[in-house]
DSSP file (Angstrom, degrees, kcal/mol; ACC not computed):
  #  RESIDUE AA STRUCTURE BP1 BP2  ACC     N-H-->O    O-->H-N    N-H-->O    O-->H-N    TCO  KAPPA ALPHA  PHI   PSI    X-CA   Y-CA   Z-CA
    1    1 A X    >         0   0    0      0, 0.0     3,-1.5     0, 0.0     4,-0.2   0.000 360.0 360.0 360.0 -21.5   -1.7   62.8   27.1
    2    2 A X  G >   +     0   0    0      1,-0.3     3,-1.8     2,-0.2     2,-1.2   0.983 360.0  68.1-100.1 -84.9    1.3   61.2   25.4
    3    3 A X  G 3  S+     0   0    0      1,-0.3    -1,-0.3     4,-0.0     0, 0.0   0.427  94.1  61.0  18.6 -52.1   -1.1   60.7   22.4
    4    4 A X  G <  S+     0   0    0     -3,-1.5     2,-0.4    -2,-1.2    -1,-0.3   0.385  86.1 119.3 -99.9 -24.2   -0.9   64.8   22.1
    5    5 A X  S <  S-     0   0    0     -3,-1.8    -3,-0.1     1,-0.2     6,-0.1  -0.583  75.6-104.2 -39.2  85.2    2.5   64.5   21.5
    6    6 A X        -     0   0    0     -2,-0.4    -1,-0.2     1,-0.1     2,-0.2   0.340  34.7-141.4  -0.5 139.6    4.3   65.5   18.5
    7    7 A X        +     0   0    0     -3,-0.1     2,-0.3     5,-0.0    -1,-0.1  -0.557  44.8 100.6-141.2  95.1    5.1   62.9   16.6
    8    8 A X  S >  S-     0   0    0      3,-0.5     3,-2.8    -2,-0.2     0, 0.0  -0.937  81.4 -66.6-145.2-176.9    8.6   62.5   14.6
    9    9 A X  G >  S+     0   0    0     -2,-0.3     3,-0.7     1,-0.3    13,-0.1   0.787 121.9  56.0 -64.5  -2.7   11.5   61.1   14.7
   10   10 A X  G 3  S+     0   0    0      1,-0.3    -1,-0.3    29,-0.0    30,-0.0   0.286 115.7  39.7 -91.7  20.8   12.9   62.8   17.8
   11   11 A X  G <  S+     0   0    0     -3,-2.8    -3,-0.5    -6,-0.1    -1,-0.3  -0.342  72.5 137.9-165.0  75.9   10.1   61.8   19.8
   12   12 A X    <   -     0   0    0     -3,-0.7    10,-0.1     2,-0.1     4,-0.1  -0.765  43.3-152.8-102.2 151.6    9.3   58.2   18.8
   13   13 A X  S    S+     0   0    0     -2,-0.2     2,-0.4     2,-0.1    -3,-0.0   0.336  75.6  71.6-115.9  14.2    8.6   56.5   22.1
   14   14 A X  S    S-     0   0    0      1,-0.1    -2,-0.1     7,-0.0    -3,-0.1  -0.925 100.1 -87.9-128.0 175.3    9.8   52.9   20.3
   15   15 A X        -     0   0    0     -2,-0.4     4,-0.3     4,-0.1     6,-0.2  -0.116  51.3 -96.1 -80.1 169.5   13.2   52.2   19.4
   16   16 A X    >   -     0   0    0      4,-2.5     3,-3.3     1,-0.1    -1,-0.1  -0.224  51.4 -82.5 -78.3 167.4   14.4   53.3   15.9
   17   17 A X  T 3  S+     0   0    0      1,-0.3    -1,-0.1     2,-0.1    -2,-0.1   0.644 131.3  42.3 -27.3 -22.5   14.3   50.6   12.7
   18   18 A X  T 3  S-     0   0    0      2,-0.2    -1,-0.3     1,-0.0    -2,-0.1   0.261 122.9-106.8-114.6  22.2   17.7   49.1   13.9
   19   19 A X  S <  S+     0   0    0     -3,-3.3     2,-0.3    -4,-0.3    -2,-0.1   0.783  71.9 125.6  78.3   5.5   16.9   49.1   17.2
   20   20 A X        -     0   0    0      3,-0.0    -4,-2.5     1,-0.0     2,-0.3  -0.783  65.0-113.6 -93.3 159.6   18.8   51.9   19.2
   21   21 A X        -     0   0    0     -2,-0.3    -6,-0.1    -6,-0.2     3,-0.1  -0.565  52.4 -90.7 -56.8 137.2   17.5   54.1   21.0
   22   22 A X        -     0   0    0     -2,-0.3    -1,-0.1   -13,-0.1   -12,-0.0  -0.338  45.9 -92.7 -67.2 163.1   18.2   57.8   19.1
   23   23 A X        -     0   0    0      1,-0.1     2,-0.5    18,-0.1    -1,-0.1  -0.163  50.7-123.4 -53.3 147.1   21.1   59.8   19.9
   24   24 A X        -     0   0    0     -3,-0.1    -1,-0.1     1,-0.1    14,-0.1  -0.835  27.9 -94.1-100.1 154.3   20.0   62.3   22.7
   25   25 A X        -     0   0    0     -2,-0.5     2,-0.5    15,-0.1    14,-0.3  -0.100  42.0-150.5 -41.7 142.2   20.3   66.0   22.5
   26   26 A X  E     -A   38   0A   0     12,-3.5    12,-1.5    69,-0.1     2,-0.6  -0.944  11.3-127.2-151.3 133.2   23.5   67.5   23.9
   27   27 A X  E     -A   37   0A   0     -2,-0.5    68,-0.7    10,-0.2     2,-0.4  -0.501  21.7-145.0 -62.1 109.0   24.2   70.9   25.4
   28   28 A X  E     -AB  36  94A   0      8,-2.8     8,-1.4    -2,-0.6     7,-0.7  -0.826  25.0-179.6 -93.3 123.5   27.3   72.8   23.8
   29   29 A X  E     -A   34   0A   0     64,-1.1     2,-1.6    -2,-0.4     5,-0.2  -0.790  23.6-164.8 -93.6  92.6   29.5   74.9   26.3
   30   30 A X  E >   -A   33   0A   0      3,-0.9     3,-2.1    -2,-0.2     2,-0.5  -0.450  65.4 -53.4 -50.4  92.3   31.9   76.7   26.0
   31   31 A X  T 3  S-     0   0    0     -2,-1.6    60,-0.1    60,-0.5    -2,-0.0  -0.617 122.0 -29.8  89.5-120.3   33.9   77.6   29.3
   32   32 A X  T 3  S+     0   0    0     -2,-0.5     2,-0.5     2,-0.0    -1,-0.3   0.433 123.2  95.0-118.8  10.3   30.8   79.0   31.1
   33   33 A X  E <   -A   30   0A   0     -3,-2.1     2,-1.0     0, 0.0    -3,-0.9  -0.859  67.3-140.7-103.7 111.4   29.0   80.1   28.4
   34   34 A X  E     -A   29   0A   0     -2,-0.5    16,-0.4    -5,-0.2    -5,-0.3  -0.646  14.5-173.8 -87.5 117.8   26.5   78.0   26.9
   35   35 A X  E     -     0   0A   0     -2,-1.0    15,-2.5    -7,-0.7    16,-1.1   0.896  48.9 -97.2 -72.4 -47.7   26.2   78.0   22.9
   36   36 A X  E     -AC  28  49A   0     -8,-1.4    -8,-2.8    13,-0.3     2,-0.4  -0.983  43.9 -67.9 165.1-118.0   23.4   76.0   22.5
   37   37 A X  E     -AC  27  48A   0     11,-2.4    11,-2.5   -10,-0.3     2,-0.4  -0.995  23.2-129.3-154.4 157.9   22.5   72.3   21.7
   38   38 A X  E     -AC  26  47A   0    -12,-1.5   -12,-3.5    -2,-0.4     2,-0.5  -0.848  18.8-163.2-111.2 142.9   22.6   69.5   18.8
   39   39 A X  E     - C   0  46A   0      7,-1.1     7,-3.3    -2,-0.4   -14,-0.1  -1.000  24.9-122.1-149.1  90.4   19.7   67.7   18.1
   40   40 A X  E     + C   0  45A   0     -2,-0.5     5,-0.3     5,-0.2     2,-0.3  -0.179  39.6 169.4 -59.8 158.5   20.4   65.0   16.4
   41   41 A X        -     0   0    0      3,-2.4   -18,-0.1     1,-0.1     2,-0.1  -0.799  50.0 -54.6-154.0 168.7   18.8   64.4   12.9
   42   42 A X  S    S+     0   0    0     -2,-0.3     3,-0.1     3,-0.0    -1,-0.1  -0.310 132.0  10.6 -35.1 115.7   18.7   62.3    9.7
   43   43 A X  S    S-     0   0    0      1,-0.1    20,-0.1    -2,-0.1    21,-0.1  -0.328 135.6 -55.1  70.1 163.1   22.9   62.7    8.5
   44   44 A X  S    S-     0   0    0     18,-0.3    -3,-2.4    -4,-0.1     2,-0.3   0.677  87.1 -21.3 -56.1 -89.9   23.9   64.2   12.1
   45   45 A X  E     -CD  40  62A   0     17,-1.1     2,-0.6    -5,-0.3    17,-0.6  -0.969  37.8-133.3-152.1 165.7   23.0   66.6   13.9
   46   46 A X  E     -CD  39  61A   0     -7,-3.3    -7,-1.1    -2,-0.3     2,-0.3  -0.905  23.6-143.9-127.2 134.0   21.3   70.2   13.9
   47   47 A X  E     -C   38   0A   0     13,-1.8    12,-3.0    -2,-0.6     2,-0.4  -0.826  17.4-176.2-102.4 132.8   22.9   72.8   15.7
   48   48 A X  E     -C   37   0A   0    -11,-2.5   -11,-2.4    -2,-0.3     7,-0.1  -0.968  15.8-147.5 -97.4 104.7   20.5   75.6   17.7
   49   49 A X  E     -C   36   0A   0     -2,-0.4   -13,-0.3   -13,-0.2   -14,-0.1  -0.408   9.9-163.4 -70.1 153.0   22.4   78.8   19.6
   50   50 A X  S    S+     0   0    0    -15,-2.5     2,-0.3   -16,-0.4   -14,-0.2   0.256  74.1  48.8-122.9  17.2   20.7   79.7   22.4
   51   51 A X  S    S-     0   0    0    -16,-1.1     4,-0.3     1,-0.1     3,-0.3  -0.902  86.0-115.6-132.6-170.9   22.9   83.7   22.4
   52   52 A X  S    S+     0   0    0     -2,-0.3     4,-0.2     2,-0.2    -1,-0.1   0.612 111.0  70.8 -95.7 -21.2   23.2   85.9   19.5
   53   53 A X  S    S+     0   0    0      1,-0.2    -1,-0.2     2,-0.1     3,-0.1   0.643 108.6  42.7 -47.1 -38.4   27.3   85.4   19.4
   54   54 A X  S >> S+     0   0    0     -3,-0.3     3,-1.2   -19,-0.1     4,-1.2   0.662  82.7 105.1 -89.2 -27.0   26.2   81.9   18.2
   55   55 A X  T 34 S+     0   0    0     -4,-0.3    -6,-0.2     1,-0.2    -2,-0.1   0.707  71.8  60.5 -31.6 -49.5   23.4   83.0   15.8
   56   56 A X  T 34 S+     0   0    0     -4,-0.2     4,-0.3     1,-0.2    -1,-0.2   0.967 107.7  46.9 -34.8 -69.9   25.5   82.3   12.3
   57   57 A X  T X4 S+     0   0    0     -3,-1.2     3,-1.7     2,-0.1    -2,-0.2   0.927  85.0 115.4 -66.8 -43.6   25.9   78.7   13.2
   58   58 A X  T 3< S+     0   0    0     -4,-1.2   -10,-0.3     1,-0.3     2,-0.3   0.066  85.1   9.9 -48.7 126.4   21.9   78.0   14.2
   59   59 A X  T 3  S+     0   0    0    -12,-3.0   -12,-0.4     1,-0.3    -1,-0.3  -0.629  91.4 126.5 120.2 -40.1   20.2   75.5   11.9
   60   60 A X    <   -     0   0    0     -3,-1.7   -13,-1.8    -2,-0.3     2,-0.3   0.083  57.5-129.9 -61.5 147.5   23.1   74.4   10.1
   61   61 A X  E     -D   46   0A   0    -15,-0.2     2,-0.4    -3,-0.1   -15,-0.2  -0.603  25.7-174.4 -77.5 124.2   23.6   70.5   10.1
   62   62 A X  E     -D   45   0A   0    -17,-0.6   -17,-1.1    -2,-0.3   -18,-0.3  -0.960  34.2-108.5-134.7 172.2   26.9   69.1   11.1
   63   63 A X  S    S-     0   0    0     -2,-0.4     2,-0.1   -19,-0.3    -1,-0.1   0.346  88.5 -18.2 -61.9 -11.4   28.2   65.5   11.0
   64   64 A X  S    S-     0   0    0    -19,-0.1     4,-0.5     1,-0.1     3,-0.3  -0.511  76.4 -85.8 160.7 140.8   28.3   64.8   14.7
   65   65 A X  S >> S+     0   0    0      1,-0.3     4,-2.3     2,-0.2     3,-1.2   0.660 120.3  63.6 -14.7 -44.3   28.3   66.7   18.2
   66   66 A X  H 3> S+     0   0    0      1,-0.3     4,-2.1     2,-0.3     2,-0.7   0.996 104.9  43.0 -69.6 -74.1   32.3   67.1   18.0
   67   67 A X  H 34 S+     0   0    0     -3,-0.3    -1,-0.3     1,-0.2    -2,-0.2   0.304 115.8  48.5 -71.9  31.0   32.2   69.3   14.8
   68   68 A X  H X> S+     0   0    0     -3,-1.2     3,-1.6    -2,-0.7     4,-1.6   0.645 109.2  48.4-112.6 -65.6   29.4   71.3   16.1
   69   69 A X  H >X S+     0   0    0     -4,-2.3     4,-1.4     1,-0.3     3,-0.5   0.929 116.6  49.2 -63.2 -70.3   31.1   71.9   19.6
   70   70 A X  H 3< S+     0   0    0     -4,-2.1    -1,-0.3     1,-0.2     4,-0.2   0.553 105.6  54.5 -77.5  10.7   34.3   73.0   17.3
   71   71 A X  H X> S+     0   0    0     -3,-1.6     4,-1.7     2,-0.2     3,-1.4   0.953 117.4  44.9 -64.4 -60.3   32.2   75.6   14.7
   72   72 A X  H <X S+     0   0    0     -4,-1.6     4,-2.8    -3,-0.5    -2,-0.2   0.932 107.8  51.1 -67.6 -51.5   31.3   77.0   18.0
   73   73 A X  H 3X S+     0   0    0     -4,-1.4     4,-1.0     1,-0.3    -1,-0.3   0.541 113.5  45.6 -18.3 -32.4   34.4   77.1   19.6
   74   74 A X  H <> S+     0   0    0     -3,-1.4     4,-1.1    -4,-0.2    -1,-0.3   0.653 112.8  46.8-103.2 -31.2   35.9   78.7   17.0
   75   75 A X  H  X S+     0   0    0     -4,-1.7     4,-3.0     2,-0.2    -2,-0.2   0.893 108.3  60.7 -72.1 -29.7   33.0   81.3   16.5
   76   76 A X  H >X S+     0   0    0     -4,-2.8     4,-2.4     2,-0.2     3,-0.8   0.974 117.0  36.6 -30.4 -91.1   33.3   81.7   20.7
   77   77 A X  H 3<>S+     0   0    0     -4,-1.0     5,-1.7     1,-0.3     6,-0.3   0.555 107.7  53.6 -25.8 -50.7   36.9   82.8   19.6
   78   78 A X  H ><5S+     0   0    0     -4,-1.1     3,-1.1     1,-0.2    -1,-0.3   0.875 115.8  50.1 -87.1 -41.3   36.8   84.8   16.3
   79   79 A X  H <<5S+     0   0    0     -4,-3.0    -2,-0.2    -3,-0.8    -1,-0.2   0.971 117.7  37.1 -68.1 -40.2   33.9   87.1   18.6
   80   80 A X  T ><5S-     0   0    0     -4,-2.4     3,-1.9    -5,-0.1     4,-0.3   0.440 112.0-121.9 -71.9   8.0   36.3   87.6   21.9
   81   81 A X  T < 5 -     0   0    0     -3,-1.1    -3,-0.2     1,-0.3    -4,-0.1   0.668  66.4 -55.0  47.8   9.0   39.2   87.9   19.9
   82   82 A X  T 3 <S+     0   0    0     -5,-1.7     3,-0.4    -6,-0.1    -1,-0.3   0.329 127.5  98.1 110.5 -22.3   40.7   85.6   21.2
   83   83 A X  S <  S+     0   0    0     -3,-1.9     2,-1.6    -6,-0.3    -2,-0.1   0.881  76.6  63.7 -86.1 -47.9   40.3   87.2   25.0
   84   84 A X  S    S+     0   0    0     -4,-0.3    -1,-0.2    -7,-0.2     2,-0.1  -0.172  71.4 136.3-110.5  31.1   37.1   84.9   25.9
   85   85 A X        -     0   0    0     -2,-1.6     3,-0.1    -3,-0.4   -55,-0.0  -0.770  61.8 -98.3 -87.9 156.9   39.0   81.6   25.8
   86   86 A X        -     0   0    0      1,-0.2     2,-0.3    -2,-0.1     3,-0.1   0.104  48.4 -89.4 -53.9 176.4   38.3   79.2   28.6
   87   87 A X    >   -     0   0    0      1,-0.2     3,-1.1     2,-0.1    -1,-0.2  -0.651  51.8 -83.9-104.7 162.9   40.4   79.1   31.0
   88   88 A X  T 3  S+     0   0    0      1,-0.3    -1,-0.2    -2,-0.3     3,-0.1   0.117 121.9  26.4 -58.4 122.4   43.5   76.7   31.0
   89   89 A X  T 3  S+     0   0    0      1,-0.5    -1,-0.3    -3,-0.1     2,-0.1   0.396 103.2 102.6 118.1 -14.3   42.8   73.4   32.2
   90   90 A X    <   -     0   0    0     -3,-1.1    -1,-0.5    -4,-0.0     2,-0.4  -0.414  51.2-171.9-100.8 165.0   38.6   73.9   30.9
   91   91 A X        -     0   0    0     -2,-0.1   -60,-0.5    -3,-0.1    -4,-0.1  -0.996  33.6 -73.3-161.1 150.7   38.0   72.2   27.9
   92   92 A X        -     0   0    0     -2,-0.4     2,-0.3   -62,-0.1   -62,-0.2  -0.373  50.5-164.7 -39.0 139.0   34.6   72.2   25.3
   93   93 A X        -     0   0    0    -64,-0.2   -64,-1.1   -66,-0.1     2,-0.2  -0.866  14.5-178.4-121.2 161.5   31.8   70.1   27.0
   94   94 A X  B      B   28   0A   0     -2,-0.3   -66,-0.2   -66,-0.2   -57,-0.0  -0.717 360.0 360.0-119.7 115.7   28.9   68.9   25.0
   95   95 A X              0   0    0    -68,-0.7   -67,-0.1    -2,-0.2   -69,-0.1   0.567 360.0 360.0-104.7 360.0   26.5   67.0   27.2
């Protein structure tokens, strides 16, 4: 079956030209609200929303997990007004 298997670089099953493993994918949340995930890529990483709040950012490429988790964070914001921040003591996860 593995054969059958897409085959690029985000599903090579040996390790990349220098020898890490690639970055894995990582989940962006805000609070309790999940935004959607970075997929790392060629130059960093490619951000997919998985709600419609998020929709602006999906595809665009950003330079690592951290400025993707704060585009959303900030788009989180600019849609609640300001109202829908996590609550104190919560912080951005991407895992």
């Amino acid at each position: 079956m593995q054969a059958v298997r897409a085959r690029n670089e985000l599903h090579v099953d040996r390790p990349t030209r220098r020898g890490a493993e690639p970055a894995p994918t990582r989940i962006i949340e805000i609070g309790e609200v999940t935004a959607g995930i970075a997929v790392p890529e060629k130059g960093g990483v490619r951000f997919f929303s998985s709600q419609s709040d998020f929709d602006l950012l999906d595809g665009t490429v950003f330079g690592s997990v951290e400025q993707a988790a704060r585009a959303a964070r900030e788009r989180f914001r600019a849609r609640s007004g300001g109202r829908g921040r996590p609550a104190e003591g919560r912080r951005l996860i991407a895992v």
